[in-house]
N, C-alpha and C positions, 0 to 999 in steps of 0.2 A: 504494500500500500504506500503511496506516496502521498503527497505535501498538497496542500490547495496552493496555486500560483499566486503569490500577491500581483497585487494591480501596481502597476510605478505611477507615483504621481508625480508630475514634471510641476518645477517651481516657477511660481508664478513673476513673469518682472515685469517689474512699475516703469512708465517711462514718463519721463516732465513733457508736457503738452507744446505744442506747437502755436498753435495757438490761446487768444484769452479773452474774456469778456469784456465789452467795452462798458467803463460805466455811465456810461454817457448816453448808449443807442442801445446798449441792454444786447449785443449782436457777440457774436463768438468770433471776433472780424480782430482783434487787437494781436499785431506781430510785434517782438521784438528782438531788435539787431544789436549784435553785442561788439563791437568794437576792442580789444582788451589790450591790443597795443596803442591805444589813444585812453584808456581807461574812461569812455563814454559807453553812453546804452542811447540808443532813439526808440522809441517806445510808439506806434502808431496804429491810428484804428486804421483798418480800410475800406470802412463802410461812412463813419462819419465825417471823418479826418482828423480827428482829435489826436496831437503830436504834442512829445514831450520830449526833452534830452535828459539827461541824469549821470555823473558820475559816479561810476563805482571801485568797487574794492576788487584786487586780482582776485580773489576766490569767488565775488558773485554769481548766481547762476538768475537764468532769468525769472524764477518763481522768485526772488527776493527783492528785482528791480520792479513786478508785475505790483508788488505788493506796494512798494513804495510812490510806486505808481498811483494806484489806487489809492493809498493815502494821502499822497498831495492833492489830488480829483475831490477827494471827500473834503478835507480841508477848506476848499474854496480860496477865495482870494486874501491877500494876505494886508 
């Protein structure tokens, strides 16, 4: 008598998005371009045109520029 065969479960990878929600047009339209030998980000819808620039840090990735993003947008005018 032999062994019931396990099943292999293949692990699952997470990948950071390509795109991002504009919070402005509410649209899944928001790229952004990471520059890191200029240590700039340009951050832009391309449904509504809402553009932003932003310096970052050598390790940023774009989930942390997306966010700071989004929190200047929420901030409003200064």
């Amino acid at each position: 008598m032999g062994r019931r065969r396990r099943r292999v479960v293949a692990p699952i990878k997470i990948t950071l998005p390509k795109f991002f929600l504009c919070p402005k047009c509410g649209k899944k339209s928001v790229r952004i371009e990471m520059m890191k030998e200029k240590a700039r980000a340009l951050v832009q819808c391309g449904d509504c045109g809402l553009k932003e620039e932003f310096t970052i840090a050598p390790h940023s990735e774009p989930v942390d520029i997306y966010c700071k993003f989004t929190d200047h947008f929420y901030k409003g005018p200064a």
